[in-house]
C-alpha positions in Angstrom: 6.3 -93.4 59.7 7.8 -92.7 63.0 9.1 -95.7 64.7 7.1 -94.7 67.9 3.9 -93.5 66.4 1.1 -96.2 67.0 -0.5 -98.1 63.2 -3.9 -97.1 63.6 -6.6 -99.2 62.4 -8.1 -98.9 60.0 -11.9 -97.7 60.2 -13.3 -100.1 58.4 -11.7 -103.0 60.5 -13.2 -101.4 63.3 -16.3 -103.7 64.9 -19.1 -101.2 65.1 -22.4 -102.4 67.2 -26.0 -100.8 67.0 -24.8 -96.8 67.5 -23.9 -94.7 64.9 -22.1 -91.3 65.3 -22.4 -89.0 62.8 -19.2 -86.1 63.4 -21.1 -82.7 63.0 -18.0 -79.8 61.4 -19.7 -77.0 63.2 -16.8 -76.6 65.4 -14.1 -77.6 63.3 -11.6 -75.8 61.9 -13.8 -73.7 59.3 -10.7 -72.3 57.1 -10.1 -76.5 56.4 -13.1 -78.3 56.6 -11.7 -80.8 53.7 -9.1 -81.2 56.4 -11.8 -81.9 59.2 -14.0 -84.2 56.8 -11.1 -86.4 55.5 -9.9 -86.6 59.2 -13.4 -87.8 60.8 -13.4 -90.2 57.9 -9.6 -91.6 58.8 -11.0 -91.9 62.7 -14.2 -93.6 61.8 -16.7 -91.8 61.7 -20.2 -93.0 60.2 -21.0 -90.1 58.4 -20.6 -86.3 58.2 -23.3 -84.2 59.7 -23.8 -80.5 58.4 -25.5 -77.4 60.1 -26.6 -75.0 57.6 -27.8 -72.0 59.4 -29.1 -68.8 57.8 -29.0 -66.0 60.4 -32.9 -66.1 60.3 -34.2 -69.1 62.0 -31.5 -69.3 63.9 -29.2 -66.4 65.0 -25.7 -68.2 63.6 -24.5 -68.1 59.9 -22.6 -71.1 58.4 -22.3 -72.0 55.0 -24.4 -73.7 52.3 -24.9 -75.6 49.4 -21.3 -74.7 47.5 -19.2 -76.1 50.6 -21.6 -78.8 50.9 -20.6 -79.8 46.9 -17.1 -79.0 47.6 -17.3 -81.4 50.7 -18.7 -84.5 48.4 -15.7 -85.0 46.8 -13.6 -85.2 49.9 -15.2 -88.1 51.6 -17.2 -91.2 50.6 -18.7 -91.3 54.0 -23.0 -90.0 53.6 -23.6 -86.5 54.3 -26.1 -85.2 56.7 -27.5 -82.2 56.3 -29.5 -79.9 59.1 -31.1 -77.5 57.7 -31.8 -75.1 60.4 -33.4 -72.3 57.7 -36.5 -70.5 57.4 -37.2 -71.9 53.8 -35.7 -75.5 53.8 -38.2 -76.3 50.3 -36.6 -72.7 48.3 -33.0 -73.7 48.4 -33.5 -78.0 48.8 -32.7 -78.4 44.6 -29.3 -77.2 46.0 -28.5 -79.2 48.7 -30.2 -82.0 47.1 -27.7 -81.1 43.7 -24.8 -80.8 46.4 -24.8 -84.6 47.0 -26.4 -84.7 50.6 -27.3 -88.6 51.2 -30.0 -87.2 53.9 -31.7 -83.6 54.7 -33.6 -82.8 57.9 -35.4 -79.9 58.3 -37.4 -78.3 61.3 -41.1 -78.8 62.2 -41.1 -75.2 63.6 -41.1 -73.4 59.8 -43.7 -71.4 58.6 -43.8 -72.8 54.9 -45.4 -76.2 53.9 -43.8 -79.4 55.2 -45.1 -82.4 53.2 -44.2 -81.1 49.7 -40.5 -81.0 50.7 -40.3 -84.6 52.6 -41.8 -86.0 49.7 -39.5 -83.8 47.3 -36.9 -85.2 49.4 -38.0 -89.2 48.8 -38.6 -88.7 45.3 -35.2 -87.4 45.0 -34.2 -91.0 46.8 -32.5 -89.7 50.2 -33.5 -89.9 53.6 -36.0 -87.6 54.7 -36.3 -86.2 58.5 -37.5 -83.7 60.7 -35.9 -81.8 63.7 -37.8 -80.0 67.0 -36.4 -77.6 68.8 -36.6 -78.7 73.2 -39.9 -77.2 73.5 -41.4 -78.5 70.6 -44.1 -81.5 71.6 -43.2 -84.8 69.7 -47.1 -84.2 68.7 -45.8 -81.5 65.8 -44.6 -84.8 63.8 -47.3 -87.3 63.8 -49.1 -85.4 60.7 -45.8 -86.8 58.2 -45.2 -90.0 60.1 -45.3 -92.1 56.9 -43.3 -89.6 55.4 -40.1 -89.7 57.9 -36.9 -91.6 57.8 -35.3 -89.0 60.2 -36.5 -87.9 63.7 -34.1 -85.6 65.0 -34.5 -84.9 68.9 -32.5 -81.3 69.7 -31.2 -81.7 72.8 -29.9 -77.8 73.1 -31.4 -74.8 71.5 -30.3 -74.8 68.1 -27.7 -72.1 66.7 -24.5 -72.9 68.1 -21.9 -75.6 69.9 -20.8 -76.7 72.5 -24.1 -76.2 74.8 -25.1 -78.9 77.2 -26.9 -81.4 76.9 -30.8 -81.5 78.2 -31.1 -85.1 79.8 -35.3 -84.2 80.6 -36.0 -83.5 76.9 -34.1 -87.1 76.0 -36.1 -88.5 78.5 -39.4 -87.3 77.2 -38.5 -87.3 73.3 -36.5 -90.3 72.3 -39.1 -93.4 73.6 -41.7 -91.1 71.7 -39.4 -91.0 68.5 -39.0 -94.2 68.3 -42.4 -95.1 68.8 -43.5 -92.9 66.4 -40.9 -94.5 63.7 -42.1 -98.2 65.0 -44.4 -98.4 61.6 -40.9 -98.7 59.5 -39.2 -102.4 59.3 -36.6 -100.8 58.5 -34.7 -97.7 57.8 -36.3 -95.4 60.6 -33.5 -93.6 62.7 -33.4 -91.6 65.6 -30.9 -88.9 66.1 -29.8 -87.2 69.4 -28.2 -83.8 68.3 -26.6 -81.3 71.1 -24.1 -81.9 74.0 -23.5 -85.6 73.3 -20.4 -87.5 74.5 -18.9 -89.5 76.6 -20.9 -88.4 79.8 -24.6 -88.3 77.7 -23.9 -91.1 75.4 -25.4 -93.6 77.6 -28.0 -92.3 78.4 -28.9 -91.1 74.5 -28.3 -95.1 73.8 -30.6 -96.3 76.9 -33.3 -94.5 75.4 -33.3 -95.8 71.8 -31.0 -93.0 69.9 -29.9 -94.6 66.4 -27.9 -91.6 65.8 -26.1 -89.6 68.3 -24.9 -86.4 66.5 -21.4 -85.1 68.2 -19.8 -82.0 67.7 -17.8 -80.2 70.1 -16.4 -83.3 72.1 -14.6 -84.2 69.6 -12.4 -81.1 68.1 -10.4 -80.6 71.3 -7.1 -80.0 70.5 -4.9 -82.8 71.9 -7.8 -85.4 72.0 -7.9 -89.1 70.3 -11.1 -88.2 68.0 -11.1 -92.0 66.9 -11.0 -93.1 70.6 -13.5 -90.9 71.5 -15.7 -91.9 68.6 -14.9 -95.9 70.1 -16.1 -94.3 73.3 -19.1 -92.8 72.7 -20.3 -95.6 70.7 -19.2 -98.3 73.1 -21.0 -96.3 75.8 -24.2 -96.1 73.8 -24.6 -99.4 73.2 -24.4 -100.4 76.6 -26.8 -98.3 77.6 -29.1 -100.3 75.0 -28.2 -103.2 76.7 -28.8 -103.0 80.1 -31.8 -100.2 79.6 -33.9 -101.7 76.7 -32.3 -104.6 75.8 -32.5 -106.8 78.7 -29.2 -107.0 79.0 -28.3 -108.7 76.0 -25.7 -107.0 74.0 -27.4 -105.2 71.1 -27.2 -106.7 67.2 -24.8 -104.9 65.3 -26.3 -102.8 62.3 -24.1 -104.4 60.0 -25.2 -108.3 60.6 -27.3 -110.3 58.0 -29.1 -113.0 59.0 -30.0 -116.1 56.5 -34.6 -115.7 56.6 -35.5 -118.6 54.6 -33.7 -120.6 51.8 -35.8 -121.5 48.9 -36.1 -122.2 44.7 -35.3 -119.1 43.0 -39.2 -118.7 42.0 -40.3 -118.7 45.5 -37.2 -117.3 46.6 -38.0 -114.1 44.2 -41.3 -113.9 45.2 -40.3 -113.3 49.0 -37.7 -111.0 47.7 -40.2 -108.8 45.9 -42.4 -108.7 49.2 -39.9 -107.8 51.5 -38.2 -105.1 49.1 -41.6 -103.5 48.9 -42.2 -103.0 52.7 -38.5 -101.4 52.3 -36.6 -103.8 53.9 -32.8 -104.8 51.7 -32.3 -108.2 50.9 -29.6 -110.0 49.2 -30.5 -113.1 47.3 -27.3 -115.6 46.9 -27.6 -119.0 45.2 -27.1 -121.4 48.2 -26.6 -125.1 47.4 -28.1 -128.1 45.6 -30.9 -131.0 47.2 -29.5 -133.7 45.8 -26.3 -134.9 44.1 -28.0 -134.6 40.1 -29.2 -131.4 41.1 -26.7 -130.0 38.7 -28.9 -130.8 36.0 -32.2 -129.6 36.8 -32.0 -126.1 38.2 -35.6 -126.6 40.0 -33.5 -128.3 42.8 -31.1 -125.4 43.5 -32.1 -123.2 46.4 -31.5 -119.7 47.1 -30.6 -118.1 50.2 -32.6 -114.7 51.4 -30.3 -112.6 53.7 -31.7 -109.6 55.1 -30.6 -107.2 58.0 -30.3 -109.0 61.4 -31.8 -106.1 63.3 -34.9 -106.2 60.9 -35.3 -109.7 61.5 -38.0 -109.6 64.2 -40.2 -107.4 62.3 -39.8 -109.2 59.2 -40.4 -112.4 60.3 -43.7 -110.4 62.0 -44.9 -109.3 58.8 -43.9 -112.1 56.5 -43.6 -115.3 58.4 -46.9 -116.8 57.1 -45.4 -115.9 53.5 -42.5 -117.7 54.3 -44.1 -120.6 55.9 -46.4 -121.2 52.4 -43.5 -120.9 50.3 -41.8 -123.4 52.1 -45.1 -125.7 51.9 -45.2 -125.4 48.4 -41.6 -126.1 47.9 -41.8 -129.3 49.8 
């Protein structure tokens, strides 16, 4: 190394709040996109997001499932794909096969919808659905139960580099969110078109889990992994001072400690939360009383779940909790 090139950091050292941003290749360096993925990886990004485009429903031409496969094996980071296609349910297998850890699709095709989200959960990945600007939030309430994904287009779909429609934010991502409010956890907003550093905060003031960024960051000369910092940073502070109160937000990777308990009761919990699809991590905790070596009914185990799932866990099972801890004592 260069004795006046600056260590980076690495990416998982990095502290990451509530945003996310996932680096879309679009505008990358297509003759290298192993290149591209490995490098958004290095700079720290939180995934990889991929626009397949057929020429039909929109008027560009990417690339499909093969790169997408080829791609897998360059990065451990999850794979987003955006299927902007006229028949997302004909090729899905593939892109399913290709090792994509999510798949959105539009609203705005002309083939069944539900059979393909629920292909899409069976298949145990994250299923979403994308509108184009003048689409009405409406068009998605009919597979509400079914989505993991909202994806609010904030240009016309097709190409990069357009700018970025503050009005549709305004009216779409309060109603995404709302519409995803049935999930404890899991549920994700993405912001996709003209995001960064001048949109970010106002993309994170109005609830956007995901803020999709393309162009911004394949300038030739720029810090990708500062403007990454950046973008996130600035998202998150627009959560804070918009919706938040002005409390800092919680970051996505906390884990709070819900209730500590005997491993019967403790697994019972466990059980209830895991159904409503909330992770939780059971870890044996410590012993009431200095024999309790010998008689295991003494040793307690701790539940940790996600902090930001905390309030609508505690919501939904508090009473649960409350009889367990009853019984215990």
């Amino acid at each position: 190394m260069s004795p006046t090139r600056r260590r980076r950091r690495p990416a998982e050292d990095v502290p990451r709040g509530r945003a996310r941003v996932a680096v879309s290749i679009l505008d990358a360096d297509l003759g290298n996109l192993a290149h591209a993925v490995r490098r958004a990886e290095r700079e720290g990004a939180d995934r990889i997001h991929l626009d397949v485009m057929d020429a039909h429903f929109v008027p560009n031409l990417t690339f499909g499932p093969k790169t997408v496969k080829a791609l897998r094996r360059r990065t451990r980071l999850p794979l987003d794909a955006h299927l902007m296609v006229d028949e997302p349910g004909r090729f899905l297998d593939q892109y399913l096969d290709a090792g994509c850890d999510s798949i959105t699709f539009h609203v705005e095709v002309r083939e069944p919808i539900e059979p393909t989200l629920r292909r899409i959960r069976e298949a145990g990945r994250a299923a979403g659905l994308s509108l184009r600007p003048k689409t009405p939030i409406a068009a998605l309430e009919p597979y509400r139960a079914l989505l993991d994904i909202v994806m609010v287009m904030t240009v016309e779909p097709g190409f990069g580099g357009q700018a970025f429609m503050a009005d549709v934010a305004r009216e779409k991502l309060p109603a995404a969110r709302r519409l995803l409010d049935h999930k404890l956890y899991g549920g994700e907003v993405h912001v996709d078109g003209g995001v960064n550093r001048e949109t970010a905060e106002i993309a994170g003031g109005l609830g956007a889990d995901m803020l999709v960024v393309g162009s911004a960051l394949w300038i030739e000369g720029h810090d990708m992994g500062r403007e990454i910092r950046l973008i996130r940073a600035l998202a998150d502070e627009g959560f804070q001072y918009q919706l938040n109160g002005g409390v800092p937000p919680t970051p996505r990777d906390a884990m709070v400690t819900f209730a500590s308990l005997p491993r019967a009761e403790a697994k019972r919990l466990e059980t209830a939360i895991e159904a409503a699809g909330v992770p939780v991590l059971l870890f044996r905790a410590h012993d009431d009383g200095a024999d309790a070596v010998a008689s295991t009914a003494r040793t307690r185990w701790d539940l940790l779940l996600p902090a930001s799932a905390e309030a609508a866990v505690t919501a939904r099972f508090g009473d649960l909790r409350a009889t367990l801890e009853r019984e215990r004592a």
